[in-house]
PyMOL Python script that loads the backbone (N, CA, C, O; Angstrom):
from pymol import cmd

cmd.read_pdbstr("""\
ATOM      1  N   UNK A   1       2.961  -6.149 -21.757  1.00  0.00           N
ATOM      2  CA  UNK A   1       3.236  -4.866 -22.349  1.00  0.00           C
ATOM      3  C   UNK A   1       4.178  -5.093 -23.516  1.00  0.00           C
ATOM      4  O   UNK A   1       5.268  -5.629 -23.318  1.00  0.00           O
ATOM      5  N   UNK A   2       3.815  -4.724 -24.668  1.00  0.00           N
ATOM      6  CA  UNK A   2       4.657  -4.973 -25.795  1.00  0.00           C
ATOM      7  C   UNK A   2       5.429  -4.258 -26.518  1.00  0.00           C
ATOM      8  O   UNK A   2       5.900  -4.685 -27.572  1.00  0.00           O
ATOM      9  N   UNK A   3       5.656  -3.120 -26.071  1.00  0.00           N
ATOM     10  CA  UNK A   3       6.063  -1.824 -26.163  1.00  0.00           C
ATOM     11  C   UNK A   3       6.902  -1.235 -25.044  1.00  0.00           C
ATOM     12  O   UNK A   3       6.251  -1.024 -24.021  1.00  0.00           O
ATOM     13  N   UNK A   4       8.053  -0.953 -24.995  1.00  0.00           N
ATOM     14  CA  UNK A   4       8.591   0.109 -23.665  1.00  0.00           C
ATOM     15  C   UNK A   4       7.815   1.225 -23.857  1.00  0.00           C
ATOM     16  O   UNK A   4       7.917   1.802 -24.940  1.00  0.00           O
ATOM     17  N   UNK A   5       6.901   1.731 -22.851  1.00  0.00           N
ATOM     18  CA  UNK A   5       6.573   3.200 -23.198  1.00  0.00           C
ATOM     19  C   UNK A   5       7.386   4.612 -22.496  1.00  0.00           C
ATOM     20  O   UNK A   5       7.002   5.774 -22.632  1.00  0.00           O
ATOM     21  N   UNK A   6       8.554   4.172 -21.754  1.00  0.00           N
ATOM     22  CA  UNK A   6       9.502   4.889 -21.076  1.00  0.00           C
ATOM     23  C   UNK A   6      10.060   6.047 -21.845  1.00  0.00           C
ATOM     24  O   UNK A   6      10.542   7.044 -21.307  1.00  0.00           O
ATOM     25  N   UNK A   7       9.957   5.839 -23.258  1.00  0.00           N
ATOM     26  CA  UNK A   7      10.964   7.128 -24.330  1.00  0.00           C
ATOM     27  C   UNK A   7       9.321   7.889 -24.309  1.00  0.00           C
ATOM     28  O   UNK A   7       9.361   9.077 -23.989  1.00  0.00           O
ATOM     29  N   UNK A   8       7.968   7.350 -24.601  1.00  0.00           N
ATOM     30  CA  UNK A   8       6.932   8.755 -24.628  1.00  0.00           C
ATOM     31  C   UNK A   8       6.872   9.114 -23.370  1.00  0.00           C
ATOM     32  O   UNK A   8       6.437  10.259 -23.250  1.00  0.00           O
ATOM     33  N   UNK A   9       7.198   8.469 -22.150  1.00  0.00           N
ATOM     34  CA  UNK A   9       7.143   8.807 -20.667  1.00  0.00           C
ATOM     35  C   UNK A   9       7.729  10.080 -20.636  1.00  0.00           C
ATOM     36  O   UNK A   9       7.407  11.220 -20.303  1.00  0.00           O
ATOM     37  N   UNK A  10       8.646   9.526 -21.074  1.00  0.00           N
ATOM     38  CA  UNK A  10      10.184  11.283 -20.860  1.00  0.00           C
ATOM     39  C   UNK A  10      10.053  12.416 -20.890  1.00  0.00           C
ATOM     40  O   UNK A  10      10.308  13.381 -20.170  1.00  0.00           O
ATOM     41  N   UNK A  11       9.289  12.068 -22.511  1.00  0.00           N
ATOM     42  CA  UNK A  11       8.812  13.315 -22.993  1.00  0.00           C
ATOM     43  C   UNK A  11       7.948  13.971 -21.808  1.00  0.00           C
ATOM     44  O   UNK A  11       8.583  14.926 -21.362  1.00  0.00           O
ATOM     45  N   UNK A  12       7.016  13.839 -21.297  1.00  0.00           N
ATOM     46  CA  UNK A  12       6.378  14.781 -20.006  1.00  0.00           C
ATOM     47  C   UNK A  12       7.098  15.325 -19.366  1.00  0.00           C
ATOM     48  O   UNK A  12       8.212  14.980 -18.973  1.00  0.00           O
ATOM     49  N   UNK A  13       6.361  16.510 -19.148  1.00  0.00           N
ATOM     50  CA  UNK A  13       6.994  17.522 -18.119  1.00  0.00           C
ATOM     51  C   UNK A  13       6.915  16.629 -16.536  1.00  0.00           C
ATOM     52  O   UNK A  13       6.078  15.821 -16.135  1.00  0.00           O
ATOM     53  N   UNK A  14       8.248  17.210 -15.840  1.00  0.00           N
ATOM     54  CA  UNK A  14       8.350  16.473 -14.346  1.00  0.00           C
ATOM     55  C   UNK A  14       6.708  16.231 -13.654  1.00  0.00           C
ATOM     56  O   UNK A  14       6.330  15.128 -13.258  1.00  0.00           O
ATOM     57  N   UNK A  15       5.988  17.289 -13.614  1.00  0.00           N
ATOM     58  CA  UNK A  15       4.741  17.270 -13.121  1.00  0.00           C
ATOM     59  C   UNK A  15       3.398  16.273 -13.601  1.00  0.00           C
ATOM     60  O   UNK A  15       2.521  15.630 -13.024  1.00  0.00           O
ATOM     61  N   UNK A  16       3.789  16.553 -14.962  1.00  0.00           N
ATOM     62  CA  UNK A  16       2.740  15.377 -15.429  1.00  0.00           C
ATOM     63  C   UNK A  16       3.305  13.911 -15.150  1.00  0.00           C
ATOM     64  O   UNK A  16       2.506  12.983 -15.023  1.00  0.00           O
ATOM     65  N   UNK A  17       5.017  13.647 -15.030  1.00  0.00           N
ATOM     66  CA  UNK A  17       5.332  12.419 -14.955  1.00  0.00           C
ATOM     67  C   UNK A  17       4.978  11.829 -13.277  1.00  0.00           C
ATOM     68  O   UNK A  17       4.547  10.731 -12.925  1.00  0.00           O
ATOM     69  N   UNK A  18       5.385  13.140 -12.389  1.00  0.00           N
ATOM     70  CA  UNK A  18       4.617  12.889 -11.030  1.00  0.00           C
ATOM     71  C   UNK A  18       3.456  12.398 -11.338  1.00  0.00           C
ATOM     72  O   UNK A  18       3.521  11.169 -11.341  1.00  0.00           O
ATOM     73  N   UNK A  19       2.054  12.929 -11.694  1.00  0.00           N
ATOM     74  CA  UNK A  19       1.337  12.925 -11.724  1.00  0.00           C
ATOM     75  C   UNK A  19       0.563  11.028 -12.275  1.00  0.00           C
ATOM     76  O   UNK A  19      -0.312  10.373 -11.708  1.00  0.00           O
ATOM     77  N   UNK A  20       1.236  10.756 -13.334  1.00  0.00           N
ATOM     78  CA  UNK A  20       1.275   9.414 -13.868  1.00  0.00           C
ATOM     79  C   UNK A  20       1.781   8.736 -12.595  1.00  0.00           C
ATOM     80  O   UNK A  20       0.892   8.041 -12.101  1.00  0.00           O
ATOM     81  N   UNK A  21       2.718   8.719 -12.031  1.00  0.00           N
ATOM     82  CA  UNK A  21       3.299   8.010 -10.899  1.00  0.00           C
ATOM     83  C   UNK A  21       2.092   8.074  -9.624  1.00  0.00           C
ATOM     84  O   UNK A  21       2.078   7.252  -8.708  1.00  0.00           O
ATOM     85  N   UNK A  22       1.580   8.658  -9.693  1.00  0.00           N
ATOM     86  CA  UNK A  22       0.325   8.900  -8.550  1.00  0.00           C
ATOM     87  C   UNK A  22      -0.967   8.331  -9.172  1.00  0.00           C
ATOM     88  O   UNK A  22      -1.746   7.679  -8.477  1.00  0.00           O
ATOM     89  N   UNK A  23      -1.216   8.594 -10.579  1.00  0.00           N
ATOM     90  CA  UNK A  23      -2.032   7.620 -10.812  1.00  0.00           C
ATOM     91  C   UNK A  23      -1.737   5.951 -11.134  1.00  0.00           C
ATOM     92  O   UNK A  23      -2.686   5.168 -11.164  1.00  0.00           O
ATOM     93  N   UNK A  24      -1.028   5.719 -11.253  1.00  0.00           N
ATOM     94  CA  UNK A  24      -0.146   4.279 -11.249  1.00  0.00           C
ATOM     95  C   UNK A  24      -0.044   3.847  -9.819  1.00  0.00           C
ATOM     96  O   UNK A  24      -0.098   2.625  -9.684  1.00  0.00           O
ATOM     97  N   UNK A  25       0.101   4.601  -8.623  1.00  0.00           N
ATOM     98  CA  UNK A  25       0.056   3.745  -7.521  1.00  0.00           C
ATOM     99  C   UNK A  25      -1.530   4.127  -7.063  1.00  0.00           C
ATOM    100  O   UNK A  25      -1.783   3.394  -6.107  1.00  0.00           O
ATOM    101  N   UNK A  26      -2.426   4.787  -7.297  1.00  0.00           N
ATOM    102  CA  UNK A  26      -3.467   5.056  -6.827  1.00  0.00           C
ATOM    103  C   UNK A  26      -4.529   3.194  -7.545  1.00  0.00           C
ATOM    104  O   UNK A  26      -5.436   2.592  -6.970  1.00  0.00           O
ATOM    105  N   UNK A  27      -3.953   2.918  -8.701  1.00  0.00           N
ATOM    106  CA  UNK A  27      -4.742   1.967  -9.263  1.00  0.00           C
ATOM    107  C   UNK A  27      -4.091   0.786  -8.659  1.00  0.00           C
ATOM    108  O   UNK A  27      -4.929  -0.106  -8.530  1.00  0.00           O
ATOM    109  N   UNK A  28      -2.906   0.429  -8.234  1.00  0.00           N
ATOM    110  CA  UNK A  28      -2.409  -0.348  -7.652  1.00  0.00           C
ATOM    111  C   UNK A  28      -2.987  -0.517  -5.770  1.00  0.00           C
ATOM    112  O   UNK A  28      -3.013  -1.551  -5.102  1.00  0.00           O
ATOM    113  N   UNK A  29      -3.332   0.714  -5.404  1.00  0.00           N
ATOM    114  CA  UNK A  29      -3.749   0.677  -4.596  1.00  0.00           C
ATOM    115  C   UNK A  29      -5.416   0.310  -3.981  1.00  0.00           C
ATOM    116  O   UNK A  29      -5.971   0.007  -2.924  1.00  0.00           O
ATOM    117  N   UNK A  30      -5.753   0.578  -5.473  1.00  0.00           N
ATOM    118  CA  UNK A  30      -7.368   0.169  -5.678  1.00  0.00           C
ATOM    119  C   UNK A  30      -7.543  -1.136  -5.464  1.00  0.00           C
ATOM    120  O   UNK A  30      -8.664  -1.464  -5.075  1.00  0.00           O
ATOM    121  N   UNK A  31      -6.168  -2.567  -5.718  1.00  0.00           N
ATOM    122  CA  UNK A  31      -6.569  -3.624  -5.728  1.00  0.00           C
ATOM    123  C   UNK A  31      -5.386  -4.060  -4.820  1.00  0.00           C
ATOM    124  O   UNK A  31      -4.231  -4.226  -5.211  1.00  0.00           O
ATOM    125  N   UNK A  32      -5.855  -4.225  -3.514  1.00  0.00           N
ATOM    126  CA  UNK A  32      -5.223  -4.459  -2.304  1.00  0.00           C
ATOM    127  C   UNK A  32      -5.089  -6.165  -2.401  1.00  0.00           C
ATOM    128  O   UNK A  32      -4.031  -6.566  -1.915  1.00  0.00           O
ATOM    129  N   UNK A  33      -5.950  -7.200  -2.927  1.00  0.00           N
ATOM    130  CA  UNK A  33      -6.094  -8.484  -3.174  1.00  0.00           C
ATOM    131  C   UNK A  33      -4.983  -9.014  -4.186  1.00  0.00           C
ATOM    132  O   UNK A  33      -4.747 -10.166  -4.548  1.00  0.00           O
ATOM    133  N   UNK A  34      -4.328  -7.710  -4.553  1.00  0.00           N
ATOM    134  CA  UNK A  34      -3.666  -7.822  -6.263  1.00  0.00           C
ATOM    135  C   UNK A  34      -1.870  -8.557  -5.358  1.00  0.00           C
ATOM    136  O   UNK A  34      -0.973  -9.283  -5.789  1.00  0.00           O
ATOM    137  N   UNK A  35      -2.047  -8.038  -4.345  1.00  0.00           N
ATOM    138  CA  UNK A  35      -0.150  -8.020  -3.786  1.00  0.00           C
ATOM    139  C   UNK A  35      -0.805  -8.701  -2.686  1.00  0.00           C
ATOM    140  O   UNK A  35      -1.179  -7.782  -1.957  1.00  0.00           O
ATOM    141  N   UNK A  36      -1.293 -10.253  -1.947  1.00  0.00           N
ATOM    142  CA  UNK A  36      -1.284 -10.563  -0.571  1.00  0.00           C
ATOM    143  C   UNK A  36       0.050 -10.533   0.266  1.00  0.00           C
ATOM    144  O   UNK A  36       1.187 -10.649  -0.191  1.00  0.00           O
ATOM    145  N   UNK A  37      -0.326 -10.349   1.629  1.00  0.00           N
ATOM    146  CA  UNK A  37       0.972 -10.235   2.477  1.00  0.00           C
ATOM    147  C   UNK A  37       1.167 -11.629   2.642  1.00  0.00           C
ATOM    148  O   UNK A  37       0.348 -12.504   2.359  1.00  0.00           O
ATOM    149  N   UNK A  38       2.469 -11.805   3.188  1.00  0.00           N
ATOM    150  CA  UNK A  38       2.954 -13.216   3.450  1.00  0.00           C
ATOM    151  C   UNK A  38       2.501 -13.301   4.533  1.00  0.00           C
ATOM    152  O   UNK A  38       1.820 -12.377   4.977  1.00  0.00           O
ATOM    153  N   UNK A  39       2.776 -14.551   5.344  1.00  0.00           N
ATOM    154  CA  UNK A  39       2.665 -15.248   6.412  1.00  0.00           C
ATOM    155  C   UNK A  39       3.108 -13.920   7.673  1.00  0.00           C
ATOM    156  O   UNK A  39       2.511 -13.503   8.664  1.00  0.00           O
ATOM    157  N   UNK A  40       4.388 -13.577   7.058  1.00  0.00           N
ATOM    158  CA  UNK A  40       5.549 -12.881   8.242  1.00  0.00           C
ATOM    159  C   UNK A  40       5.061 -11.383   8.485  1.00  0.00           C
ATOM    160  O   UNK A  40       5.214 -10.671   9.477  1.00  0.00           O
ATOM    161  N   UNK A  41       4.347 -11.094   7.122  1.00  0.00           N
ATOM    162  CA  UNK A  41       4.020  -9.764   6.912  1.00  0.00           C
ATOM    163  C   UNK A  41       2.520  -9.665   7.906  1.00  0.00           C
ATOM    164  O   UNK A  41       2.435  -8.840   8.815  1.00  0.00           O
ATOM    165  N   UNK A  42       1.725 -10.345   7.669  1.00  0.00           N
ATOM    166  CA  UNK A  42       0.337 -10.553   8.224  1.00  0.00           C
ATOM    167  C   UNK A  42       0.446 -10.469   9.829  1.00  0.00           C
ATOM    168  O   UNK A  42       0.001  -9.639  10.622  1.00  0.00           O
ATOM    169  N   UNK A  43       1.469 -12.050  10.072  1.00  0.00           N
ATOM    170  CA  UNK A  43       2.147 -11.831  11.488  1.00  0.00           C
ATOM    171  C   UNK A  43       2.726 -10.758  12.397  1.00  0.00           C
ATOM    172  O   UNK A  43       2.929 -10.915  13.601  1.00  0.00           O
ATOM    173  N   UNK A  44       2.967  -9.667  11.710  1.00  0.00           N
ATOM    174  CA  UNK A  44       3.791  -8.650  12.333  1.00  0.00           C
ATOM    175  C   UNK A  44       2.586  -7.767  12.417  1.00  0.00           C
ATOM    176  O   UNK A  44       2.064  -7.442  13.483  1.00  0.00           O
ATOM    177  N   UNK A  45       2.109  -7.340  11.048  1.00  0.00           N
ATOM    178  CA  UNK A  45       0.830  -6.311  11.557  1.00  0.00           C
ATOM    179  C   UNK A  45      -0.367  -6.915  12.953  1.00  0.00           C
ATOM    180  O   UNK A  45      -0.737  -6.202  13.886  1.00  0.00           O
ATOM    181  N   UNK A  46      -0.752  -8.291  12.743  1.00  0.00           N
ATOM    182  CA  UNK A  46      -1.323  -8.720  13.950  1.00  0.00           C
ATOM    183  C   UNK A  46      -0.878  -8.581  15.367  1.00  0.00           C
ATOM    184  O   UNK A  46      -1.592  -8.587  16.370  1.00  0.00           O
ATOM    185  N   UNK A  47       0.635  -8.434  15.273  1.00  0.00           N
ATOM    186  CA  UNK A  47       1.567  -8.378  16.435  1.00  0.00           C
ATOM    187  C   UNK A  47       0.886  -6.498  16.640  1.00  0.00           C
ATOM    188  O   UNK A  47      -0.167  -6.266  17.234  1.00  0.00           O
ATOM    189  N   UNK A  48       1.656  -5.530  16.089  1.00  0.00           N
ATOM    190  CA  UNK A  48       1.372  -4.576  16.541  1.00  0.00           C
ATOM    191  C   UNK A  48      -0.104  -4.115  16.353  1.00  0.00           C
ATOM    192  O   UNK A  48      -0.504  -3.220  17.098  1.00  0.00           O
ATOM    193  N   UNK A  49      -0.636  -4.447  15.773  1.00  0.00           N
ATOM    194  CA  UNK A  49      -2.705  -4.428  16.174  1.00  0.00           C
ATOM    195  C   UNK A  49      -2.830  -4.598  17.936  1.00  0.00           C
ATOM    196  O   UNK A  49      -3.219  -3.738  18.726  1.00  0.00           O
ATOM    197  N   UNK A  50      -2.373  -5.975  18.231  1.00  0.00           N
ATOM    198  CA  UNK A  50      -2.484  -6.665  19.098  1.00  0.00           C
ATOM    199  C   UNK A  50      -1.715  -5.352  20.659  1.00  0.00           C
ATOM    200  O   UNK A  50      -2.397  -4.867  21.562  1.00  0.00           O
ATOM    201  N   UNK A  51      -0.520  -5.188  20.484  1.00  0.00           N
ATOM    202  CA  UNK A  51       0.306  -4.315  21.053  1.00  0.00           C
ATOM    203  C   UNK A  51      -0.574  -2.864  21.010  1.00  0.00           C
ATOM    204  O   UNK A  51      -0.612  -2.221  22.059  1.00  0.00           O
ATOM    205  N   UNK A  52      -1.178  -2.413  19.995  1.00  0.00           N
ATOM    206  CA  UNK A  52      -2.269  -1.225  19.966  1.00  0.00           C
ATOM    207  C   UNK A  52      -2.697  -1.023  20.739  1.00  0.00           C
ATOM    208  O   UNK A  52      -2.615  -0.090  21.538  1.00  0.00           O
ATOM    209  N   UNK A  53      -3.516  -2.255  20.641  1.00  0.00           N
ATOM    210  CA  UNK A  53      -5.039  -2.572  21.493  1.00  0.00           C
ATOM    211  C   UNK A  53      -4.611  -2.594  22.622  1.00  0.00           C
ATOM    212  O   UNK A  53      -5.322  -1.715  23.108  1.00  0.00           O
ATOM    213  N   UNK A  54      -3.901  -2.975  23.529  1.00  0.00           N
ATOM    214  CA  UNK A  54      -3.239  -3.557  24.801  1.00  0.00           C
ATOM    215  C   UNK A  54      -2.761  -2.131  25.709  1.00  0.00           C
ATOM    216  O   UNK A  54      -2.940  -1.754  26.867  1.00  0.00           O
ATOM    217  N   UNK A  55      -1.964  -1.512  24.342  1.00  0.00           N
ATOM    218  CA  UNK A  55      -1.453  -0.279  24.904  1.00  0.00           C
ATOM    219  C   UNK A  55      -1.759   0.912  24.159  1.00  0.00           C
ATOM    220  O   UNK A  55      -0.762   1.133  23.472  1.00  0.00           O
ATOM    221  N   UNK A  56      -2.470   1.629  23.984  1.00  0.00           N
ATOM    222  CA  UNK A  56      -3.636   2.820  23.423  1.00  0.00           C
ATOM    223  C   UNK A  56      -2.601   3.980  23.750  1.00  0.00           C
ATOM    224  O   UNK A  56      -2.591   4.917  22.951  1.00  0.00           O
ATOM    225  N   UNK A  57      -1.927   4.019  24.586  1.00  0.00           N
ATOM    226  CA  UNK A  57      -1.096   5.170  24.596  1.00  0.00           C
ATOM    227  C   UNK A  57       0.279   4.997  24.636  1.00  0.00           C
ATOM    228  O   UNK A  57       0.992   5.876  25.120  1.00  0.00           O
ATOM    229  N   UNK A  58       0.925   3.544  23.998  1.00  0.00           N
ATOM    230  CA  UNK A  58       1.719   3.363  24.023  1.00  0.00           C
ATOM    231  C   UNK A  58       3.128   4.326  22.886  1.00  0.00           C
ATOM    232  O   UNK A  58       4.322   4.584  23.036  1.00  0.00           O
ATOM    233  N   UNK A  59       1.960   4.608  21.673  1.00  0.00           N
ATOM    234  CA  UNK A  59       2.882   4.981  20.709  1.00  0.00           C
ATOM    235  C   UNK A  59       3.286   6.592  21.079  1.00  0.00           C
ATOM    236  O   UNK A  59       3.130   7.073  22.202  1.00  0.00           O
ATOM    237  N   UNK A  60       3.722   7.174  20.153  1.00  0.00           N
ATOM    238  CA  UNK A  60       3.970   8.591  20.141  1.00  0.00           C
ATOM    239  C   UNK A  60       3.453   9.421  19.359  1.00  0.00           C
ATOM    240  O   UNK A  60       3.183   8.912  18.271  1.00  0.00           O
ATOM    241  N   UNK A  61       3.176  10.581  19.456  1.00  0.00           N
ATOM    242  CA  UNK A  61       2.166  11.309  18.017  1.00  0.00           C
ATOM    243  C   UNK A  61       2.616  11.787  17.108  1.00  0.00           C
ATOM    244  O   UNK A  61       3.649  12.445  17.228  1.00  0.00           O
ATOM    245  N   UNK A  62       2.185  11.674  16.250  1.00  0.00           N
ATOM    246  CA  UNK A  62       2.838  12.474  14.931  1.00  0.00           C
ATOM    247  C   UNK A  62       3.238  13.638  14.538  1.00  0.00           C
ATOM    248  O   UNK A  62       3.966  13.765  13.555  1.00  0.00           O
ATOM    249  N   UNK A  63       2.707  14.890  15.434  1.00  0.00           N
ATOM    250  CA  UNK A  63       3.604  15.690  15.744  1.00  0.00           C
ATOM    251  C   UNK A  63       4.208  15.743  16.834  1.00  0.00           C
ATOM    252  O   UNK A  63       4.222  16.825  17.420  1.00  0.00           O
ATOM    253  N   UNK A  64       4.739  14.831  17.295  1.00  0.00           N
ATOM    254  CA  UNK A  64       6.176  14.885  17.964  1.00  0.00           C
ATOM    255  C   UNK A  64       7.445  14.472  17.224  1.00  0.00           C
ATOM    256  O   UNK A  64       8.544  15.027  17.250  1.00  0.00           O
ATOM    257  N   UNK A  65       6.974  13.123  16.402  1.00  0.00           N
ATOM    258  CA  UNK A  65       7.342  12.095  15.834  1.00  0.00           C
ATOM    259  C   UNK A  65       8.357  12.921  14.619  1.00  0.00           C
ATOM    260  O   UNK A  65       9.495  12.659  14.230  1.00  0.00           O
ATOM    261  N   UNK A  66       7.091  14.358  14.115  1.00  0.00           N
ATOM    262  CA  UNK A  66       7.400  15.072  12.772  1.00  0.00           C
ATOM    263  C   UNK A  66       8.408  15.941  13.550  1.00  0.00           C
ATOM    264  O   UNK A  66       9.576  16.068  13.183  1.00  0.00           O
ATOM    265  N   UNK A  67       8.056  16.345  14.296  1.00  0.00           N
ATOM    266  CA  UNK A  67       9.042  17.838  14.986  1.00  0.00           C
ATOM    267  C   UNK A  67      10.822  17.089  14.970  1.00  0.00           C
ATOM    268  O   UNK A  67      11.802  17.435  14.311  1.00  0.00           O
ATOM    269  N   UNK A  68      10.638  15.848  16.100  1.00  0.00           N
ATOM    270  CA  UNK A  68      12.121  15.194  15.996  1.00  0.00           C
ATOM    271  C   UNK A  68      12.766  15.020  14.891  1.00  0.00           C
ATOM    272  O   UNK A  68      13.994  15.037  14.804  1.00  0.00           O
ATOM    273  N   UNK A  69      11.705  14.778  13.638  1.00  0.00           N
ATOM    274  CA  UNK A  69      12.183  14.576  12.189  1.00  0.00           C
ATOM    275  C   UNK A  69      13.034  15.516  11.422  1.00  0.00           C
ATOM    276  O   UNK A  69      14.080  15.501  10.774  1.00  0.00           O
ATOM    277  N   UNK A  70      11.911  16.516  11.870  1.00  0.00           N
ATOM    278  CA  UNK A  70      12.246  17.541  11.218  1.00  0.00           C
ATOM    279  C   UNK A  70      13.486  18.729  11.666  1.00  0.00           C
ATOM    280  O   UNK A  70      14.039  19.484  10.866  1.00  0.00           O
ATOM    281  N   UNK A  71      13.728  18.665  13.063  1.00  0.00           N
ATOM    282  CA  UNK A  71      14.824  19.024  14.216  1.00  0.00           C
ATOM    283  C   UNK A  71      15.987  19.088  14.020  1.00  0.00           C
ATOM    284  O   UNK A  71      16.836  19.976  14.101  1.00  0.00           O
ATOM    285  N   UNK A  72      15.955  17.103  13.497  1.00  0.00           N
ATOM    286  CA  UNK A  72      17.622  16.317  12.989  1.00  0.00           C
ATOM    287  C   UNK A  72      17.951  17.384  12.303  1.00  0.00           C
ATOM    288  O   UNK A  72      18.995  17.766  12.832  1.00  0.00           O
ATOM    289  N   UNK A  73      17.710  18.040  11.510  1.00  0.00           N
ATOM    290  CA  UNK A  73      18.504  18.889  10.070  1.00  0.00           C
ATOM    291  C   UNK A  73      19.237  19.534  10.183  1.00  0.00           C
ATOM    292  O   UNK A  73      19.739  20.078   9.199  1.00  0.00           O
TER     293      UNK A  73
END
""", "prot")
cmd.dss("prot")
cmd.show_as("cartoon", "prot")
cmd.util.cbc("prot")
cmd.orient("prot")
């Protein structure tokens, strides 16, 4: 990039700059091959895959998970 483009960034209204920020991780997200996980990272998701599978009702649901979240306040 040969240019900062951060001073025409500014200029946008908050919404359109959201909006850039959502398309900027949406294209980042398009190329999952682009960021590989490490060794430790791979290891841990296999760990709780593994823990999933084993225990299907082990976790808690997401609205419970949200309610406690949302409770704290």
């Amino acid at each position: 990039m040969g240019t900062n483009p951060l001073p025409e960034i500014l200029k946008l209204s908050v919404s359109e700059r959201i909006q850039l920020v959502e398309d900027i991780w949406d294209s980042i997200a398009a190329e999952p091959d682009a960021l590989p996980l490490t060794d430790e990272q791979q290891a841990e998701l296999d760990r709780r895959l593994a823990d999933a599978e084993t225990n299907p009702g082990g976790g808690t649901p997401w609205s419970e998970v949200k309610a406690r979240l949302l409770g704290s306040r």
